[in-house]
N, C-alpha and C positions, 0 to 999 in steps of 0.2 A: 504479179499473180502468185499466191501459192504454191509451192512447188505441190503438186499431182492433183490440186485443184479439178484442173480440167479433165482427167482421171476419172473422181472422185463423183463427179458432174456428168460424166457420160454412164458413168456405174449406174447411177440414181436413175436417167433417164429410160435406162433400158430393163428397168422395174416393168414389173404387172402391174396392172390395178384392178384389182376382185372385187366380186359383187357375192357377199354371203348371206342366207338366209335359214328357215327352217319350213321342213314339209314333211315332216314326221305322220301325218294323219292325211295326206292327201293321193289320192289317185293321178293317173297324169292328164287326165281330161282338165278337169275344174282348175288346171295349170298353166294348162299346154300355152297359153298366150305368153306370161313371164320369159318363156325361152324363143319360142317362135318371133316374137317381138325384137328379143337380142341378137336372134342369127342376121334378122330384117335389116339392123342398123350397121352390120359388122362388126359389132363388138368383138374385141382383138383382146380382152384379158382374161382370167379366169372366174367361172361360175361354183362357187362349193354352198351345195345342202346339205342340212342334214334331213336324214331319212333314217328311219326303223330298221334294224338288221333285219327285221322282218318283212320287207317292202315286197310287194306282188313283182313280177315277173317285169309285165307289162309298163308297170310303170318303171320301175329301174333299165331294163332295156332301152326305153323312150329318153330317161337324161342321157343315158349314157350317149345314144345316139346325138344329143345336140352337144357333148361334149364334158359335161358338167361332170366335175371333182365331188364323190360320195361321201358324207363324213357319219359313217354309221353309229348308231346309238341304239345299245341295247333295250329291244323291247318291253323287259324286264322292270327296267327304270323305269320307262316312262308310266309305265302300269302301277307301279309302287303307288311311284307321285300324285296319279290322278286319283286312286283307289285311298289314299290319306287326304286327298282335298275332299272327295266327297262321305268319308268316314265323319268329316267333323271334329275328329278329335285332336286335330291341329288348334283351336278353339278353348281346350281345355290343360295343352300340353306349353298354355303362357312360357310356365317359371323352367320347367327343363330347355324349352327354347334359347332360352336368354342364358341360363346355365353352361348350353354347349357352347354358343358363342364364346365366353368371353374362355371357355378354356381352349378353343380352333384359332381364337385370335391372336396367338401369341406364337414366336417364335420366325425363325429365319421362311422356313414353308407355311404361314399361317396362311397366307392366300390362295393355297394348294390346297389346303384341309379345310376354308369356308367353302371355295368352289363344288369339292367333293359332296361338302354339307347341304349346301344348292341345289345341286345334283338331284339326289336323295328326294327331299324334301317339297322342292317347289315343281310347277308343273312346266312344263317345257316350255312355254309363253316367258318365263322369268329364266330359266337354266339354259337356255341356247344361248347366252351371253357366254355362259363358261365354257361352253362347248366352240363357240367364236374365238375365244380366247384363248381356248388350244391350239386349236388352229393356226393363227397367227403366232401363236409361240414358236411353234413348231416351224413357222415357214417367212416369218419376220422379213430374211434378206431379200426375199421372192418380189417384195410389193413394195408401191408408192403410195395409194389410196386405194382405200375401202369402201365400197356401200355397205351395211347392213341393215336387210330390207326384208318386209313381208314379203311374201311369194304369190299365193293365188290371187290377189287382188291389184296386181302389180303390171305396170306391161312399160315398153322405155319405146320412146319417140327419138330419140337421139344419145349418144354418149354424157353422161353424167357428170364424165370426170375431164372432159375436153376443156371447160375455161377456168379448172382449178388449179390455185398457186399451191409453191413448198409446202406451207404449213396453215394448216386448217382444219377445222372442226366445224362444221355445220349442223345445227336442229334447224325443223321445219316447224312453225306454227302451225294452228289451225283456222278454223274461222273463227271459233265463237270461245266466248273469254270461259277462266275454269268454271266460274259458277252458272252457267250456262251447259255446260257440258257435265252430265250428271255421270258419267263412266269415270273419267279425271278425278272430279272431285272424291266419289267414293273410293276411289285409290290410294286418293290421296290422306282419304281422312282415318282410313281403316290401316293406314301403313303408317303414317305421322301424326295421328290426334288430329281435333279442332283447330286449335291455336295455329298449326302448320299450315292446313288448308285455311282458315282464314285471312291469314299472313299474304296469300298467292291468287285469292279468289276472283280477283278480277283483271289478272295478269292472264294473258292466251294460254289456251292450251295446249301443248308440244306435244305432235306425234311420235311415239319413239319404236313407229313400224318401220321409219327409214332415216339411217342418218349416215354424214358422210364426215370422211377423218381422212388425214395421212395418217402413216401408219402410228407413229408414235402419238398420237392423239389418241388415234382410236383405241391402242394396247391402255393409254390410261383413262379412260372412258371406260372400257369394259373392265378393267381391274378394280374401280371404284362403285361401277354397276353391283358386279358380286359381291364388294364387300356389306353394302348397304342394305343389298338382300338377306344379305344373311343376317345385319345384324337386327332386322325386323321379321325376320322369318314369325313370331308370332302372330303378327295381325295381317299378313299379308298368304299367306301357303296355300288359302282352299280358294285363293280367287284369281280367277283366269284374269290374264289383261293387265293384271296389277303391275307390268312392268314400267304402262308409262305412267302412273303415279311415282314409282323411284325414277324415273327420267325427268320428272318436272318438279320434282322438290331438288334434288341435287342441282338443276340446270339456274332456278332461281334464287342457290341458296349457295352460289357463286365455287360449286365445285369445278366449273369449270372457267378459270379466268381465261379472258382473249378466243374463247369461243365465239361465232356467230348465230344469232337467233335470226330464220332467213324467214322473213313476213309470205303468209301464202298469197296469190303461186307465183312470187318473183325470182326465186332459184330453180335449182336444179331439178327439185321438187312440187309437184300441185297435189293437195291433199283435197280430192275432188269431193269435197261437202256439199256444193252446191256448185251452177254454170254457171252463176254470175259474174265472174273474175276473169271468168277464162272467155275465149275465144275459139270458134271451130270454122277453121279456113276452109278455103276449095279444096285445099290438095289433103282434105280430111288429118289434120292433123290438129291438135289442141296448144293456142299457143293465148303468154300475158297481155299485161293490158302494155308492156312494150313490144308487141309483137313480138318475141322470143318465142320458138318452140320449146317446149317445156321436156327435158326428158324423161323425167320419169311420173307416170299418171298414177296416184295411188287410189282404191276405192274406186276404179275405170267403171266395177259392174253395178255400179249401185244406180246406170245408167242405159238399162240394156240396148236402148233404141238409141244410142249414141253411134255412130260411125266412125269408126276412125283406122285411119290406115294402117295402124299396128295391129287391127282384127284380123285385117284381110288377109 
């Protein structure tokens, strides 16, 4: 054996594993299941959102009570960004766009000053990547694996992170291929041109409301999310969503080598599009078509009259 090997081996083990998201626009009702759900299963690692330095009482009280780590984000910003997607004149500011690029992209901090550019410019759907990314800067030795995940539409049936190895990177399909999926594709075509979205058009469409890394996967996952962002900040800035358009051109276009593409819903993930796939046992729980309970249900409400024991 290595000499501190086993050291080295028990350090690792005795990691967190976080679950990070964004809820900057939300109240804690239209939530409450994403935590309620987590306390249900015992979730033993840490929970960090972000939320508005400006968040109601009520709702900030309510995380704080299930436990959850705040990652506040200046009201400010977020008001900038939405106030320049709906001005439009993201639209007509092409060539200054591509201008700051390539003069952010240079130097030992370039990735510091595209993030900040991010920041600025795009609307929180695309900039919670860098705000992730702090995060984990900041707190790197803390963790083993990451989710980062939509929030209100989210609720977990069991631990996510319980049958994953060392080193892994997980995307989740969806059902239906890109050109079938008309949100995807216009993501994809208004951030990469034709040529790129025709290239992928009949390859699935990956949702990139939840995906799962160790840690070093995921720091280069999200360092490469920002940069891509930013260096299309032109055609992409006034449209909400547009994150998982750079989620599926980078994921097809092999930035991520020895990544796993997981077919829906046989991992960790079910990207509830439709009940076909899945199954709803006695003990109301939603499990595949191997009998596996699925942990984390994404899209749960697009089902009201579903039952499921994470409701309750």
């Amino acid at each position: 054996m290595v000499p501190g090997a086993s050291n080295n081996r028990n350090a690792y083990n005795m990691k967190k594993n976080l679950i990070i998201g964004a809820a900057t626009g939300y109240k804690y009702e239209p939530m409450k299941y994403f935590f309620t759900s987590l306390k249900k299963i015992n979730f033993d690692g840490d929970v960090a959102i972000l939320v508005s330095d400006k968040i109601d009482e009520d709702t900030k009280n309510n995380l704080l009570a299930h436990g959850v780590i705040l990652i506040y984000i200046k009201s400010s910003s977020i008001s900038f960004s939405r106030k320049y997607a709906q001005s439009r004149l993201w639209k007509i500011h092409g060539l200054p766009h591509k201008l700051l690029f390539k003069l952010l992209n240079t130097g030992k901090n370039k990735l510091s000053k595209l993030s900040k550019y991010v920041k600025i410019f795009h609307l929180i759907s695309g900039s919670r990547y860098c705000y992730y990314y702090d995060y984990l800067l900041a707190n790197k030795n803390k963790y083993k694996f990451i989710l980062t995940t939509d929030v209100r539409d989210v609720i977990f049936q069991a631990d996510p992170f319980a049958a994953l190895n060392d080193d892994v990177l997980h995307f989740y399909e969806q059902d239906d291929a890109i050109r079938n999926n008309s949100y995807t594709s216009y993501w994809l075509k208004h951030g990469f041109g034709k040529k790129a979205l025709a290239a992928v058009i009949d390859k699935k469409s990956i949702c990139s409301g939840t995906t799962i890394g160790s840690i070093d996967n995921m720091m280069d996952y999200l360092e490469k999310m920002i940069i891509v962002q930013a260096q299309i900040t032109p055609g992409i800035t006034g449209l909400g969503g547009f994150d998982q358009g750079v989620h599926n051109y980078m994921i097809y276009n092999n930035y991520f080598p020895g990544a796993d593409v997981i077919k829906n819903p046989t991992g960790e993930v079910v990207t509830l599009e439709n009940l076909d796939t899945v199954t709803l046992t006695d003990n109301q729980e939603l499990v595949n078509q191997y009998n596996k309970v699925i942990p984390v249900v994404h899209l749960y409400d697009r089902y009201p009259d579903l039952k499921l024991k994470a409701l309750l």
